[in-house]
N, C-alpha and C positions, 0 to 999 in steps of 0.2 A: 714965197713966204707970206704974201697977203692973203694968200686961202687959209694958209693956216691959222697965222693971226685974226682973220675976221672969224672961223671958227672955234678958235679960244675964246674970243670973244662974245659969241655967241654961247657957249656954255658957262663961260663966269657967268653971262645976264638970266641964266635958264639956274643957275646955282643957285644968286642973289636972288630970285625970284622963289624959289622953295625954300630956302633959308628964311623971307619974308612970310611967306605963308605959313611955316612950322610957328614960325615968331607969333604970329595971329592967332593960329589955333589955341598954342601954348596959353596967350594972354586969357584968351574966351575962358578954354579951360578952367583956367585960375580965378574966374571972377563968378565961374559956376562952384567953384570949388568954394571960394568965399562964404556965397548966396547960400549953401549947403550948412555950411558951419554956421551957420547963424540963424537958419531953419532949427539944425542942430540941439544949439543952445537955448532958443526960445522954448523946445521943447522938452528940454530939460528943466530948464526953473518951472515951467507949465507940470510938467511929470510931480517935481518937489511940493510946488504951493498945492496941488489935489493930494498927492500925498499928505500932505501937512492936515491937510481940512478931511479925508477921510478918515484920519486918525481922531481928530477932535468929534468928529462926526458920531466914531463906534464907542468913545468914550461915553461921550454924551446917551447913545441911545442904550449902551450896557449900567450908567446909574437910571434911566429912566424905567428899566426893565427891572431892575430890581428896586425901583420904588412901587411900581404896580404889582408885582409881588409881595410887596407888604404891603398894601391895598389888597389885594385877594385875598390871604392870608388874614388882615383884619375884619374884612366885610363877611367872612367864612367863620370864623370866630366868634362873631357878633350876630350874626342870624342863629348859630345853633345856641346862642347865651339867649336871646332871645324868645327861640323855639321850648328851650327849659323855661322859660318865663310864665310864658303861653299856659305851657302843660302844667305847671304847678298852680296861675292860677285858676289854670278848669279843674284841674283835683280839688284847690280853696274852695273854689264855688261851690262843686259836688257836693263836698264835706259840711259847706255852711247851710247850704238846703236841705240837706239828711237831718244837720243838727235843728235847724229852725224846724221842721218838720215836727223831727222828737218834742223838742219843747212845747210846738201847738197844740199835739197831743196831749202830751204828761198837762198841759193848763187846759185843755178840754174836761179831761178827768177829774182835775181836780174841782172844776167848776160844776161840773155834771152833779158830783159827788157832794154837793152841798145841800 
């Protein structure tokens, strides 16, 4: 019976011994499983607060696009008001030199005429 006994006893201590070791693993595990969740999480509120600032971001840059748009749209406006400027008064001039013209003549003539 002591053979037998020291080999129960020798498989309880081989039992306690992998029940120890599961227990180990098990812990590691669990502190990798931790470690994870909290990786996790950090990158969740990180995910949120870019989120958060990309949104502010497209807002931002969709009024600035349509402020330069009206910028374009006025600067576009205002060269061809302008270019009408221009043209009307090279027609004025034309017009006042044609007329100043006429009138040199018509007071040539009449001075000639004297």
């Amino acid at each position: 019976m002591t053979q037998q006994a020291a080999a129960l006893q020798t498989y309880n201590n081989e039992l306690v011994k992998c029940i120890e070791e599961l227990c180990s693993k098990r812990d590691e595990l669990n502190r990798q499983i931790k470690q994870e969740e909290e990786e996790k999480e950090r990158l969740q509120h990180d995910i949120r607060v870019l989120s958060e600032k990309l949104s502010r971001v497209n807002e931002s840059l969709t009024q600035r696009l349509a402020a330069r748009a009206t910028f374009d749209r006025t600067i576009a406006e205002t060269e061809a008001a302008y270019t009408k400027i221009l043209e009307s008064s090279q027609s004025l001039l034309s017009v006042l030199k044609q007329e100043a013209g006429n009138l040199s003549k018509a007071t040539e003539r009449e001075e000639g005429g004297k």
